[in-house]
C-alpha positions as CSV (number, residue, x, y, z in Angstrom):
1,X,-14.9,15.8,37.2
2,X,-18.7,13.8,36.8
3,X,-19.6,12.6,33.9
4,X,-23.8,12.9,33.0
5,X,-25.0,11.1,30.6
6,X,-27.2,12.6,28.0
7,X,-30.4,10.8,29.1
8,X,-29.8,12.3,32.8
9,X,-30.1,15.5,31.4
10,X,-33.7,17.7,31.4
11,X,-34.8,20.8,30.4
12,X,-33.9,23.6,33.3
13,X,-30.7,21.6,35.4
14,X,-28.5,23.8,35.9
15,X,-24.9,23.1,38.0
16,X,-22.5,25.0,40.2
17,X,-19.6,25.1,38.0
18,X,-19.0,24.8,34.0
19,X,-20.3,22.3,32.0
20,X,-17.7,21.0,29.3
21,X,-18.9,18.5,26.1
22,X,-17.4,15.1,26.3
23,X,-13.7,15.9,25.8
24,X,-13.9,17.4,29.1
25,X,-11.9,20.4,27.6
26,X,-14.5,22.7,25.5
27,X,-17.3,24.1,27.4
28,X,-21.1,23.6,26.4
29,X,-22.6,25.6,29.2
30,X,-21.6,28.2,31.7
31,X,-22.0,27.8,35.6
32,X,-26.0,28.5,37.0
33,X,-27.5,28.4,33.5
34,X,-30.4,26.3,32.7
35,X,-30.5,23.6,30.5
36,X,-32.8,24.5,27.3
37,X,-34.4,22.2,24.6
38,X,-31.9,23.9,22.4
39,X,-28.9,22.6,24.5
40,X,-30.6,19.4,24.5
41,X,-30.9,19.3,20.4
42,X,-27.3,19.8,20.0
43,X,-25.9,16.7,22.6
44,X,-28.2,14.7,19.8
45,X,-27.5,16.2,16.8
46,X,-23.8,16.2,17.3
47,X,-24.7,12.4,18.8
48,X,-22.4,13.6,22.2
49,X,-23.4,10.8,24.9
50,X,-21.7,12.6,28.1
51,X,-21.1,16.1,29.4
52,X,-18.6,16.7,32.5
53,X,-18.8,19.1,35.1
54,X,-17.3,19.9,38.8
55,X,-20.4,21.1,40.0
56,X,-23.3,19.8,41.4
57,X,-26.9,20.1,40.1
58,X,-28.6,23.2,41.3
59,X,-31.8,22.3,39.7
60,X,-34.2,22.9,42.8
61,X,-33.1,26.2,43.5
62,X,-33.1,27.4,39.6
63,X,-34.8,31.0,38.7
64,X,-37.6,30.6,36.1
65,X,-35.8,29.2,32.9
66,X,-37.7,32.0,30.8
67,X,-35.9,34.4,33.1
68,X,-32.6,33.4,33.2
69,X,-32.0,31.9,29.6
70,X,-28.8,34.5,28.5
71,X,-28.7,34.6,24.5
72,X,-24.8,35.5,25.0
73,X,-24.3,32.0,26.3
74,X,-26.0,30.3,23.2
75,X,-24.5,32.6,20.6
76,X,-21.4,30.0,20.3
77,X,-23.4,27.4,20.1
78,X,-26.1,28.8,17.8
79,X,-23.4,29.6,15.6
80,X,-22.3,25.4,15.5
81,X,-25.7,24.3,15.4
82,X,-26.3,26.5,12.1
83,X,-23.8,24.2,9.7
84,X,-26.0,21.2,10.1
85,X,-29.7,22.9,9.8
86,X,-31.6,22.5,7.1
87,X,-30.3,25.6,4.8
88,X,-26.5,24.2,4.9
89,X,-25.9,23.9,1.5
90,X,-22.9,21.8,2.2
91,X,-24.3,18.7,1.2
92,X,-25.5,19.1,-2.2
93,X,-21.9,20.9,-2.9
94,X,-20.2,17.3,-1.9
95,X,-22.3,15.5,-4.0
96,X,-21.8,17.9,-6.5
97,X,-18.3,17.5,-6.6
98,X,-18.3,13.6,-6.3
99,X,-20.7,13.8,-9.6
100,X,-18.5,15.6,-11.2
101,X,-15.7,13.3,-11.8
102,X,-15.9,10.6,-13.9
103,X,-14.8,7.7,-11.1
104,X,-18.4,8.4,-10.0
105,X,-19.4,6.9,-12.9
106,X,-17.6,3.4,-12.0
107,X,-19.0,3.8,-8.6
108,X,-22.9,4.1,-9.6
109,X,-22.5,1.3,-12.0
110,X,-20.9,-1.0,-10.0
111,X,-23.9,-0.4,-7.6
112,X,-26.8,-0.8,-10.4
113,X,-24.4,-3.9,-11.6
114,X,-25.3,-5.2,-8.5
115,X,-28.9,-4.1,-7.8
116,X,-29.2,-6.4,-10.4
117,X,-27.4,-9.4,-9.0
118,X,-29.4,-9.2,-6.5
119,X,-32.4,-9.3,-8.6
120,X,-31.7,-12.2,-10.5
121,X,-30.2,-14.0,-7.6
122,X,-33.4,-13.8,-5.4
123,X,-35.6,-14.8,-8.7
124,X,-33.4,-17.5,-9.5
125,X,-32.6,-16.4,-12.6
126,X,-28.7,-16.8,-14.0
127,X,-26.3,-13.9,-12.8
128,X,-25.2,-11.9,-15.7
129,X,-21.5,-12.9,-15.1
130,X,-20.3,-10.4,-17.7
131,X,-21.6,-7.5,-16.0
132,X,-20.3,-9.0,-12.4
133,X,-17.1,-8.9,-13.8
134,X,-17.2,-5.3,-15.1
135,X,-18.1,-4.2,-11.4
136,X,-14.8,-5.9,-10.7
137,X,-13.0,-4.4,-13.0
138,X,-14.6,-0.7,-12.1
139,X,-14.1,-1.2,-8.5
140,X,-10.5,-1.9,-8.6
141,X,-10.3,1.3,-11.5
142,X,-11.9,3.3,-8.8
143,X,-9.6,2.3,-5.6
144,X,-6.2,1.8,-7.8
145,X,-7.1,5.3,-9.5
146,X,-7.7,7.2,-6.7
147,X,-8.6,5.4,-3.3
148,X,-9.6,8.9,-1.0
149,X,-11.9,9.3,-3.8
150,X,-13.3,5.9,-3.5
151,X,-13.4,6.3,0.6
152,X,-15.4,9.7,0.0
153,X,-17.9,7.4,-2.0
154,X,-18.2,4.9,1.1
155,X,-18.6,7.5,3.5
156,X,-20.3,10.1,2.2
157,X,-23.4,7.7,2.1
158,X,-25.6,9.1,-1.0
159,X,-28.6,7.1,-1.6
160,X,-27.4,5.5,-4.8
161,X,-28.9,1.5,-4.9
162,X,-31.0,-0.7,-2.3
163,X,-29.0,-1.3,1.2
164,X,-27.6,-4.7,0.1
165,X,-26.0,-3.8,-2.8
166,X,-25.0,-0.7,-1.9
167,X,-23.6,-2.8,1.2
168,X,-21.6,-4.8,-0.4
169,X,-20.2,-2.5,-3.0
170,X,-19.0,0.1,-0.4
171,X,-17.5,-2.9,1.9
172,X,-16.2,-4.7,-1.1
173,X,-14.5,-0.9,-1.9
174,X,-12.9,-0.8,2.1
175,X,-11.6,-4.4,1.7
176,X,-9.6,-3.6,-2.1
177,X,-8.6,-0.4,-0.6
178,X,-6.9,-2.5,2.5
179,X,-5.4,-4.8,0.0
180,X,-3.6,-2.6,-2.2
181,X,-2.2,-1.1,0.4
182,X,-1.0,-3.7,2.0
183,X,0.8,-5.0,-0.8
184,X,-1.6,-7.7,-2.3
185,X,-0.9,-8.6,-5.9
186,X,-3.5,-7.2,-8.1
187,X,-5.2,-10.5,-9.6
188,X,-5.6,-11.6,-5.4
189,X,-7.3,-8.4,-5.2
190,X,-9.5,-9.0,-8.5
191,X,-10.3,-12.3,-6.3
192,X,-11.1,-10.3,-3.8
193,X,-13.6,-7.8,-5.2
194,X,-15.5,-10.8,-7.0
195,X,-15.5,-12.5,-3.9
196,X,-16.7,-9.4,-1.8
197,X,-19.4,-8.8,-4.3
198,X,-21.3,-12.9,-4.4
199,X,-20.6,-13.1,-0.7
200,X,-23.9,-12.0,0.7
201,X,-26.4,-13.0,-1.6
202,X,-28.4,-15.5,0.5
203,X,-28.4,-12.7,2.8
204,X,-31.9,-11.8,1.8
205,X,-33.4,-15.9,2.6
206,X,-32.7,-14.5,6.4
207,X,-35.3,-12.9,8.7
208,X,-34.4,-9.1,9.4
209,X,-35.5,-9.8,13.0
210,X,-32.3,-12.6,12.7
211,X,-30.3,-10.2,11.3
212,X,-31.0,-7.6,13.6
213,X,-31.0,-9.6,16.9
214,X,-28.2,-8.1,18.9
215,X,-28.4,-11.3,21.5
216,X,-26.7,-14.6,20.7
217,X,-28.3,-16.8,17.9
218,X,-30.3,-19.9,18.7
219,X,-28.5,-22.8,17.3
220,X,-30.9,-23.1,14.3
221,X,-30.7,-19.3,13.4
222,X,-26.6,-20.0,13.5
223,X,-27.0,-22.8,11.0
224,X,-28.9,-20.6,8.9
225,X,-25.9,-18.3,8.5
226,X,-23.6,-21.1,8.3
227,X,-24.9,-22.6,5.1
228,X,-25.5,-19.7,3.0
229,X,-21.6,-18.8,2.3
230,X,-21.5,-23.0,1.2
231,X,-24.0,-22.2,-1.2
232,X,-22.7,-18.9,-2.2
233,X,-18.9,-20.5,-3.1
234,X,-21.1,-23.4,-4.8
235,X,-23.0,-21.4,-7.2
236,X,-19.5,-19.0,-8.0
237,X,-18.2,-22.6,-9.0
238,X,-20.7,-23.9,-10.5
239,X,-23.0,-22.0,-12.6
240,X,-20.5,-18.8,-12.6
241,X,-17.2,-20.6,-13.1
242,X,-14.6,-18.7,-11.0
243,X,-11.3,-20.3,-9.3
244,X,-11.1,-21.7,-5.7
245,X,-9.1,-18.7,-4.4
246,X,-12.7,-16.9,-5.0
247,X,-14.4,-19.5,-3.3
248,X,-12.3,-19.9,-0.1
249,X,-12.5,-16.3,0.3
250,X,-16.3,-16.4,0.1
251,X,-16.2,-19.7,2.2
252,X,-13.9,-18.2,5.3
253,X,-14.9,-14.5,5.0
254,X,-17.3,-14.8,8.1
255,X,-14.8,-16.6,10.2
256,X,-13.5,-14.4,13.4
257,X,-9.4,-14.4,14.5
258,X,-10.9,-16.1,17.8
259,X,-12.3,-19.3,16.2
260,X,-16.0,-18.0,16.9
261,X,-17.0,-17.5,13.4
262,X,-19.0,-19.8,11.0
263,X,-19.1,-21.8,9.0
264,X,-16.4,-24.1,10.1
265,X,-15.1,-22.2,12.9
266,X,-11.8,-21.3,11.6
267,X,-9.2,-19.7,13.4
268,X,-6.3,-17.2,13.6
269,X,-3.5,-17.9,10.6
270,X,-6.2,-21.1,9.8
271,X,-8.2,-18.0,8.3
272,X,-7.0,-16.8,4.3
273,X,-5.9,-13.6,4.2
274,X,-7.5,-12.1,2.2
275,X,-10.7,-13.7,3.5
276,X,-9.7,-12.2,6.4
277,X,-9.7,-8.8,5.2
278,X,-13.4,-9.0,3.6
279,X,-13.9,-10.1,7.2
280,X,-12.3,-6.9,9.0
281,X,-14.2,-4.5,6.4
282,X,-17.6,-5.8,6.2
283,X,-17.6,-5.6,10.5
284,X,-16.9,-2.3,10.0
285,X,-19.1,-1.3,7.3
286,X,-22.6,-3.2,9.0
287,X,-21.6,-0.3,12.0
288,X,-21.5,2.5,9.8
289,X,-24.0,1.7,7.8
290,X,-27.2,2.9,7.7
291,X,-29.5,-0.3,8.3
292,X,-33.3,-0.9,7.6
293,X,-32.9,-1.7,11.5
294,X,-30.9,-0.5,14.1
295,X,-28.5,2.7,14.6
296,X,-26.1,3.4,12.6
297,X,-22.8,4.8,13.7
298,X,-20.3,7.5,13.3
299,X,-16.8,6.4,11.3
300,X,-15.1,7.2,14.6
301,X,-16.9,5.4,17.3
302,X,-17.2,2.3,15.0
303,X,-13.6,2.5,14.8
304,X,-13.6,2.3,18.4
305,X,-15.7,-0.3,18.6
306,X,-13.7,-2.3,16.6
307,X,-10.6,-1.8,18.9
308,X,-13.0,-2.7,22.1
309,X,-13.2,-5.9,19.6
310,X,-10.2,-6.8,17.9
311,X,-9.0,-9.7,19.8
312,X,-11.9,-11.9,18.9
313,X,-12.3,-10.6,15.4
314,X,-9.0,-9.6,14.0
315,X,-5.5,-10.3,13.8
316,X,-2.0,-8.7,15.2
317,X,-1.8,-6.1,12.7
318,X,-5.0,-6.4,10.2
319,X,-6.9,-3.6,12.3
320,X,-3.4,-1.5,12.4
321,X,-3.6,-1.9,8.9
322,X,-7.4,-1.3,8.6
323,X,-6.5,2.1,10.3
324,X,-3.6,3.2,8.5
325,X,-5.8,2.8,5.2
326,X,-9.1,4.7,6.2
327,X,-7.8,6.8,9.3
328,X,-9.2,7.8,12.3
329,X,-11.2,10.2,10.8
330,X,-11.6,8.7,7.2
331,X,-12.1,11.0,3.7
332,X,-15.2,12.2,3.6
333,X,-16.3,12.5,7.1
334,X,-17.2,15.3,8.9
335,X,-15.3,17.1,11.9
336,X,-16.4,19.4,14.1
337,X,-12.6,22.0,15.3
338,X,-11.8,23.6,18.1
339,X,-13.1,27.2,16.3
340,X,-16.2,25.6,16.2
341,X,-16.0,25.3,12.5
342,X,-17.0,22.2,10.4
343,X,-14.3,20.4,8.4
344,X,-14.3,17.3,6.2
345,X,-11.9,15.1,6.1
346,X,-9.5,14.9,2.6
347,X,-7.0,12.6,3.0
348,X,-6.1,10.6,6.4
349,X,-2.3,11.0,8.0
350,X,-1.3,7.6,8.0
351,X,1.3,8.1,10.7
352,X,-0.5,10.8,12.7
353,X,-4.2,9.6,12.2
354,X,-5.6,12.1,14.8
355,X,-4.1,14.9,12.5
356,X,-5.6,14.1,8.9
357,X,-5.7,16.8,6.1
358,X,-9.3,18.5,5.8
359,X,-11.2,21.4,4.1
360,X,-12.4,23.6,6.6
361,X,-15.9,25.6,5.7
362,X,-16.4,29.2,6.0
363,X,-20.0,30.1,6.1
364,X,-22.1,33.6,6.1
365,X,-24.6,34.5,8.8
366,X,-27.5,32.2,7.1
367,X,-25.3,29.2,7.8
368,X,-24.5,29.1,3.6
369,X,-21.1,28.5,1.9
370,X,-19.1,31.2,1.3
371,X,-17.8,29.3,-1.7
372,X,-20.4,26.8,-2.9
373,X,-17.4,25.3,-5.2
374,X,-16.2,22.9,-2.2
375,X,-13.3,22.4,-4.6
376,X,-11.8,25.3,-4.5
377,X,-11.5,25.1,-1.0
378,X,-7.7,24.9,0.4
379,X,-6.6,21.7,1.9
380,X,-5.1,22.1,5.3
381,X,-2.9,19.9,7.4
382,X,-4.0,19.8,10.7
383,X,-0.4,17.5,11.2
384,X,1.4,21.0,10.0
385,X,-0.8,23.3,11.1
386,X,-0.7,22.5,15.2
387,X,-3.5,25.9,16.2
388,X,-6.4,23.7,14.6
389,X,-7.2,20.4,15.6
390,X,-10.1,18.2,16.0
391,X,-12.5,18.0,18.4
392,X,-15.5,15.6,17.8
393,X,-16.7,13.7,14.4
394,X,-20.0,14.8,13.4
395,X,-22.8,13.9,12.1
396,X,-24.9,16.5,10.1
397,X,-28.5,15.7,10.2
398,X,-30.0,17.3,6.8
399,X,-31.3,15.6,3.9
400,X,-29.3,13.2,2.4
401,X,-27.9,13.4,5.5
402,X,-23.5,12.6,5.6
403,X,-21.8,10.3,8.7
């Protein structure tokens, strides 16, 4: 079987056998069919790079695409495409019932805490360290009250504060939820959250085009990265007062397992653990993140990404433990099943991480929810329940739009 990348693909192609999306299993279009702008839509939407076939392209020898175009074939996929166009009301019902609950509250405060951090950082004006320390406090409430709550804040990605704040909160969130799982004692993970919250505040001194640049730093672009975390762990001493576990954390948070990391290059069990945990969640988070520059990704692939990558950046077990925390599939994703209905994730299956607990959405012929209350959904385990399972994240392009 061939695999065609999405770019290879034009309006009218059609092959000699089946085409099947990128798990090689489903099938996206039937044998002699053309290729239509609307076939091309979904590979985007649903951000599928590949398709695979047996066949061969029988392009040249293709009937008029007007005349051949079968609205049988696209009634399956027209029925997919319709829970991510614009009248899915899905979206505003997950926000809805995030809003709801009062641990939004600790999570849209901690992010207006630090909105104004940020403020009074880059004016130089004195750090409220009061109000830094009540972001502390309502980020650990937050992950030690209910951490698939906190993860549906993270990835749910509502527009709630400026990308650097929000940034940091929702990495600063991943690294306490890794912690307290992992068994960290509580005033480390205070450390870390205060830690996770100071640690990019020089950030904004740095060219976007530097921080964008996907090819390997000049030498004086590297030094400007490796002096801001000195000066970030000097100012938390100094003018903000906090202890040296906060300050080694911030020091050795951008040091990498392999020794390649800044600012002194630290390596392996050289690296603080904890430290090393901001480190695992904020190379994470910059994937999934949606950037003034760049392309952000799907949970999924960045997960990926990170196992393509985990012998320069992480430890033995940190990214096993990364995974265990947030899943394969982490809360508040979406899912597309084999029905061709869209999920979202609840809860990840820590021992079968393919197989997570989700609410699956019925909708009417308009694409709307059947039952706006998303709450009142059932929970299913897809670990339990072996006749649905997974076959793609998604990525539902609507306003406001949810990774």
């Amino acid at each position: 079987m061939q695999k065609i990348n999405r770019e290879a693909l034009k309006e009218g192609m059609c092959f000699s056998a089946p085409v099947f999306f990128d798990d090689g299993v489903n099938m996206f279009l039937a044998e002699k069919k053309p290729l239509t702008k609307f076939h091309l839509n979904v590979l985007s939407r649903w951000n599928v790079l590949f398709v695979m076939t047996y066949g061969k392209d029988m392009s040249s020898s293709a009937p008029a695409d007007d005349a051949s175009e079968s609205v049988e074939e696209l009634e399956e996929l027209e029925e997919l495409e319709e829970v991510c166009g614009p009248s899915f009301s899905l979206l505003a019902s997950v926000k809805k019932s995030l809003t709801a609950s009062q641990l939004w509250q600790c999570y849209t405060m901690a992010m207006k805490n630090m909105e104004c951090a940020y403020e009074s950082y880059r004016d130089q004006a004195a750090i409220d360290k009061a109000v830094l320390d009540q972001s502390v406090n309502l980020i650990y409430r937050l992950v030690k009250d209910d951490k698939n709550f906190a993860l549906h804040c993270v990835f749910c990605k509502f527009d709630t504060a400026a990308y650097y704040p929000a940034s940091t909160v929702n990495t600063t969130i991943l690294a306490a939820a890794l912690a307290l799982d992992s068994g960290v004692p509580e005033r480390t993970v205070t450390d870390l959250i205060t830690a996770g919250l100071l640690r990019d505040l020089e950030i904004f001194k740095i060219p976007e085009a530097v921080i964008a640049k996907k090819d390997t730093l000049s030498a004086a672009e590297l030094e400007g990265f490796k002096v801001f975390p000195q000066k970030i762990a000097k100012y938390a001493s100094d003018v903000l007062g906090y202890p040296q576990q906060v300050l080694t954390i911030i020091l050795q948070s951008h040091e990498n397992w392999d020794g390649s990391g800044y600012p002194a290059g630290r390596k392996g069990e050289n690296i603080d653990p904890s430290a090393h945990i901001l480190s695992v969640c904020s190379a994470f988070y910059t994937m999934i993140s949606t950037k003034p520059y760049g392309q952000d990704l799907i949970a999924y692939d960045a997960i990926k990404a990170l196992l393509d990558a985990k012998e320069k950046l992480f430890g033995p077990n940190s990214l096993k433990a990364f995974i265990r925390t947030v899943g394969l599939y982490p809360p508040g994703t979406f899912v597309l099943l084999k029905d061709g209905r869209i999920a979202q994730v609840v809860a990840n299956n820590p021992d079968y991480p393919f197989s997570p607990e989700v609410r699956i959405f019925s909708t009417d012929a308009t694409g709307r929810l059947t039952d706006p209350d998303i709450t009142k959904v059932p929970v299913t385990d897809l670990n339990a329940d072996k006749s649905v399972f997974i076959i793609k994240a998604v990525n539902c392009e609507c306003p406001n739009a949810v990774h």
